[in-house]
Structure formats: C-alpha cells, structure tokens
N, C-alpha and C positions, 0 to 999 in steps of 0.2 A: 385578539389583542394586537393592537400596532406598536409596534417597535421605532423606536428611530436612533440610528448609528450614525456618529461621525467618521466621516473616512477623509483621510489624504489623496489627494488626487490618484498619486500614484496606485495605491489602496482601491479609489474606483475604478480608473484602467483594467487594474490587476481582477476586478472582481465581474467587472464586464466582456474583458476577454474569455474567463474560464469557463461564463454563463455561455458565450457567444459558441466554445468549444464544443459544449457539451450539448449544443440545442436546446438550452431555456432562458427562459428570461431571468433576468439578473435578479427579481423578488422570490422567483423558484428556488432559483439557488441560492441566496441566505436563507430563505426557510429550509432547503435542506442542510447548511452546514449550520442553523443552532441547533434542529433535531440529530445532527449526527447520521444525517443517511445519505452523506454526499461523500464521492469518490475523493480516496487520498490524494491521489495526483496533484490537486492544489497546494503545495505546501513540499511536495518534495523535487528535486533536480530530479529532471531526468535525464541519462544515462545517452551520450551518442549512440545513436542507430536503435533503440527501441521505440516502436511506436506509440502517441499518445493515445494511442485505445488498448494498448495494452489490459489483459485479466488486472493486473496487478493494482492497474490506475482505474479500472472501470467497473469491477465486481461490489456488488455490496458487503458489510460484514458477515452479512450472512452466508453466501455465495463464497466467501474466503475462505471462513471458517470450513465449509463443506469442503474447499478443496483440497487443506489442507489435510485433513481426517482420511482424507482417500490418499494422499499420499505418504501417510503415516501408515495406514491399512496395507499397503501396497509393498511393505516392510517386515512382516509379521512372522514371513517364515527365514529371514535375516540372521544367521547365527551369532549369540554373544562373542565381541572382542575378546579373546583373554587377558587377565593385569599385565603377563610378562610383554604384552603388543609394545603395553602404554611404558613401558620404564627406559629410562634414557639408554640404558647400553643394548636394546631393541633397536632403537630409533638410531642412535649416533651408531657406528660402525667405529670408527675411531675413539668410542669414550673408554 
C-alpha cells in the first residue's frame, strides 16, 4: 500500500532529522511510526543531561514492558505500608 502525507516543512525537518538519529531512512521511519514500533523519543522533551539513546527513548514496547515486570518482580519481598503511615497526623508532625 503507498500512503501519501502532507507535512509542513517544519514537520519534514522534524521527521528527517529523527530518521537521521536513529540511522534510517525517513520511509523506515514512518512505516514504523504508523505500525507503532518506533521509539517514543519523537514526541517527548528530553530532560538536560540524559542521552538521546537512552533505554527509555530506544527500547521497544516490548523490551519496556519486560523491564518494567523486572522491576516490579525486584519488589516482591517489600513489606506492606501500614494505613496509620498514610494519615495526616503520621505525616505532618505539627497536625
């Protein structure tokens, strides 16, 4: 199937550079952001001083989802809060 999108200049700068990042060519990469298997990084600020290869900007969903299941699992022997932790006169000292 051929597609054809109109883009604002800006829009193709923006869509050429990303490709340019990532090492593909700019039709790789719309084919992967309609199928959904290209890295978020396009679409969010990044943060001074983390790298643009960051896990976060560069993992697949799948690959995310694994990592986060391990850092969930990594949790397991964590004991419950108690309710009195969470009540304001815990917390505030002066309530």
């Amino acid at each position: 199937m051929t597609l054809t999108i109109e883009l604002s200049p800006e829009e193709e700068l923006e869509l050429a550079a990303e490709a340019e990042r990532q090492g593909l060519e700019v039709s790789d990469l719309a084919h992967k952001l309609v199928t959904g298997t290209a890295p978020v990084r396009n679409r969010l600020a990044i943060p001074p001083g983390v790298p643009a290869d960051h896990f976060f900007f560069t993992a697949s969903p799948e690959e995310f989802d694994r990592a986060l299941d391990e850092i969930a699992n990594m949790n397991l022997d964590v004991p419950d809060l108690p309710d009195e932790a969470l009540r304001r006169e815990s917390i505030y000292s002066d309530y």
